[in-house]
C-alpha positions in Angstrom: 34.7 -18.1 66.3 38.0 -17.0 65.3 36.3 -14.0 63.1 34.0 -12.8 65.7 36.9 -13.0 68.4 38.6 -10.4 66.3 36.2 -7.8 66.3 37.3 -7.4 69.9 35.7 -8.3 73.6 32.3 -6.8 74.9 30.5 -7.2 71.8 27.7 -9.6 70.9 27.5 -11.6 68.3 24.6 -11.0 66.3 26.4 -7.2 66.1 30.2 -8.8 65.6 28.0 -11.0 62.5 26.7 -7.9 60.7 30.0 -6.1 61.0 31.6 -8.8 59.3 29.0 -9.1 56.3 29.5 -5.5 56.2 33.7 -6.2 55.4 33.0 -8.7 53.4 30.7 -6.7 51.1 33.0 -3.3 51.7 36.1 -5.8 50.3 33.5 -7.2 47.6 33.4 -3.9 46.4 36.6 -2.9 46.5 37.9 -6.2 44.3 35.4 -5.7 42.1 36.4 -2.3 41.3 40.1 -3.2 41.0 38.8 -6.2 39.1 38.3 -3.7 36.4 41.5 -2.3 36.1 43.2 -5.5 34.1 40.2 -6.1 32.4 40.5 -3.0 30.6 43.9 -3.5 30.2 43.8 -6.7 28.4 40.8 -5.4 27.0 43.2 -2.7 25.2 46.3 -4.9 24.9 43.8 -7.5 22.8 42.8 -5.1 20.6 45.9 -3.6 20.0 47.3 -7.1 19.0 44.0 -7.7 16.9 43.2 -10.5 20.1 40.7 -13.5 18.2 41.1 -17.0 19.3 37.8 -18.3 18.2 38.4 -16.7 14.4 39.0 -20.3 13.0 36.7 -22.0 14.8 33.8 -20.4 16.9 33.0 -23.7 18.7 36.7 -24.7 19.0 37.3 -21.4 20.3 34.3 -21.5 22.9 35.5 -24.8 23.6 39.3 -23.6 24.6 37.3 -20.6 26.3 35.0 -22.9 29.0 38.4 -24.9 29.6 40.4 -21.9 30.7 37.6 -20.3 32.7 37.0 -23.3 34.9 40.3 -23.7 35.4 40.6 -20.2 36.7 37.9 -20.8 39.0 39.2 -24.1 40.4 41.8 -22.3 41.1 40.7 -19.0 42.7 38.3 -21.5 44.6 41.2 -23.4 45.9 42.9 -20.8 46.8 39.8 -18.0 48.1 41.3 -17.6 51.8 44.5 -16.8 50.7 46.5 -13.5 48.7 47.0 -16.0 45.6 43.6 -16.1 45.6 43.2 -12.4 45.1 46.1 -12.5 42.4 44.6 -15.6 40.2 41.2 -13.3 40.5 42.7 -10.3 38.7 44.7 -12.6 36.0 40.9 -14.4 35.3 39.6 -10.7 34.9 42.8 -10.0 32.7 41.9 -12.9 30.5 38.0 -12.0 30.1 39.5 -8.4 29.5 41.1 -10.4 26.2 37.7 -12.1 25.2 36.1 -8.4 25.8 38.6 -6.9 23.0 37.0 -8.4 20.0 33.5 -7.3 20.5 35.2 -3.6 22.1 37.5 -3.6 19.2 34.6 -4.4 16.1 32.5 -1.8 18.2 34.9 0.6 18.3 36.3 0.1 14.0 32.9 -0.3 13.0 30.6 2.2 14.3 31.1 5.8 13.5 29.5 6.6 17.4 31.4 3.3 18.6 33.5 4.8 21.9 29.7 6.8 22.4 28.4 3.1 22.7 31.1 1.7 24.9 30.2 4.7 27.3 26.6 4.2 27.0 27.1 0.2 27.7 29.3 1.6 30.8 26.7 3.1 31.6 24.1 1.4 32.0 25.5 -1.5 33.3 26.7 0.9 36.2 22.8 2.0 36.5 22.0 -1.9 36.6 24.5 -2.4 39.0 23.7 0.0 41.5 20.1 -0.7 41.2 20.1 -4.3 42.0 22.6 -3.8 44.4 20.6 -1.3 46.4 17.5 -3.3 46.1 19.8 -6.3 47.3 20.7 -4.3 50.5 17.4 -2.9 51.1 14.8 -4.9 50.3 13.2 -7.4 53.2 12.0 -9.7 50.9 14.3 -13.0 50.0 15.4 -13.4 46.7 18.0 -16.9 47.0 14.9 -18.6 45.8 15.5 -17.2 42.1 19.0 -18.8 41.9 18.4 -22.7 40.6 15.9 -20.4 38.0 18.4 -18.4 36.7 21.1 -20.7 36.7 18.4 -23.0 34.3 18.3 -19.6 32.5 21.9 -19.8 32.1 22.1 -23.8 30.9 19.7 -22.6 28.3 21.6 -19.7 27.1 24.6 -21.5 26.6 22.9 -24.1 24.8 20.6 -22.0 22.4 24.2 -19.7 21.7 26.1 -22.9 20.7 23.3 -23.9 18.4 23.4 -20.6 16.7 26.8 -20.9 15.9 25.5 -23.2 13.1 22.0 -21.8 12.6 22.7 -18.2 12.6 19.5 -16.6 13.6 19.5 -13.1 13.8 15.8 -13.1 16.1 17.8 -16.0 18.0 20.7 -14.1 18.6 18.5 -11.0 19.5 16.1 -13.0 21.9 19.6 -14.1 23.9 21.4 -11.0 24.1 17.6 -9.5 26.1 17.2 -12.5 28.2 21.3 -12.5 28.8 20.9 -8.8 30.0 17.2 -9.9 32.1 19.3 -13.1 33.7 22.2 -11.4 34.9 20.6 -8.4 35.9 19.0 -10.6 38.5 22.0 -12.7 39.1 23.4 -9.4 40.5 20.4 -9.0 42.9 20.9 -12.6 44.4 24.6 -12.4 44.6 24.6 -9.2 47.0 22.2 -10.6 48.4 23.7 -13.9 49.8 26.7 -11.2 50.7 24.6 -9.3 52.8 22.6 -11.8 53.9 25.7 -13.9 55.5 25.3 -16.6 52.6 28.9 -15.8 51.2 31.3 -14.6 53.6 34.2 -15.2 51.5 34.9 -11.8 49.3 37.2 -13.1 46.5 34.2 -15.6 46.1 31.8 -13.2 46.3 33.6 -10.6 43.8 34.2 -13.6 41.0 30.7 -14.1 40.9 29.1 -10.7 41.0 32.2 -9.6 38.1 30.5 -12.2 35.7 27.2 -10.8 36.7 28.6 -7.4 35.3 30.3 -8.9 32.7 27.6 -10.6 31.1 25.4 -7.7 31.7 27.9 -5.6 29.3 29.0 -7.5 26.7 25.2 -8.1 26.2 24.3 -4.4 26.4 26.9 -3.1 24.2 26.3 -5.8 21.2 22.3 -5.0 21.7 23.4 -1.0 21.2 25.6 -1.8 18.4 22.8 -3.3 16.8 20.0 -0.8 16.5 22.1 2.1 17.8 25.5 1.7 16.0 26.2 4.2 12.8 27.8 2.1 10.3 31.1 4.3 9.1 
């Protein structure tokens, strides 16, 4: 009651509830777009130091990876209602801003057209974005349903990539990157969604999981476009 009490007297409270879904998705919004300011920093400082824990040992290194990631997100979970929150937040984006570097960084050294690709990957995440995201807000039709599938989706990603780290199948590889892009494409649509819809109302919550929505959807689209649009130098 607390929330709606401070919205001031005289109102009721199916109006105070939307105005507070509405700040919660305006502060979404605005975290996720500072969100991106460390990432491309330690996007840029992990390239410039030539950034590659997993160069040893791919599994070893996505191994280390998952470990520091869920600790992050115990973290930011334990700590959502309060500023640390925010600040553990932005030092998880920093640190996926490092991952980002090597696949930037071979993008970038390998392709003659490579900062043309980062642009394009930009892009069109950006146009994925602010489609799903406008459906999301728009649409009367519920879409919570697709989570448990997508999250399946996600299980099997993560499995099928693991297994390729030994098998090394180009179709394999190809046929993950598409469905990556598909699965968190629609991620994006159910995690506005459950914003707008009152299902989230915390906003540092809220902007951790729509940033790996993004995230995903990049890193995905710009390996794709180095692949059959990159111009090997």
């Amino acid at each position: 009651m607390s929330d709606l009490n401070s919205y001031g007297f005289g109102q009721t409270s199916s109006i105070s509830t939307i105005q507070i879904r509405n700040r919660v998705l305006r502060n979404t919004y605005a975290l996720l777009a500072l969100s991106m300011v460390p990432t491309v920093i330690g996007a840029w400082l992990g390239i410039a130091m030539g950034f590659n824990f997993m160069a040893q040992s791919p599994f070893l290194g996505f191994v280390v990876f998952m470990a520091v990631a869920f600790g992050f997100f115990w973290a930011i979970e334990k700590n959502k209602d309060t500023g640390l929150g925010v600040l553990l937040l932005l030092g998880f984006t920093f640190f996926m801003g490092l991952m980002l570097s090597r696949l930037v960084g071979y993008t970038l050294n390998s392709y003659s057209n490579g900062a043309a690709l980062v642009m394009l990957s930009f892009g069109g995440t950006a146009a994925i974005f602010a489609t799903m995201a406008t459906i999301a807000t728009v649409s009367k039709s519920d879409f919570s349903g697709m989570g448990k599938w997508l999250m399946v989706g996600v299980l099997l990603l993560i499995v099928a990539s693991l297994a390729n780290i030994w098998l090394q199948l180009p179709a394999l590889m190809l046929t993950v990157m598409v469905l990556a892009i598909a699965i968190f494409s629609a991620f994006i649509l159910v995690d506005v969604q459950r914003v707008v819809h009152g299902g989230e109302t915390n906003y540092i919550m809220a902007t951790l999981a729509i940033y790996l929505d993004v995230y995903n959807v990049f890193t995905n689209l710009l390996a794709l476009l180095g692949i059959f649009g990159g111009n090997k130098e």
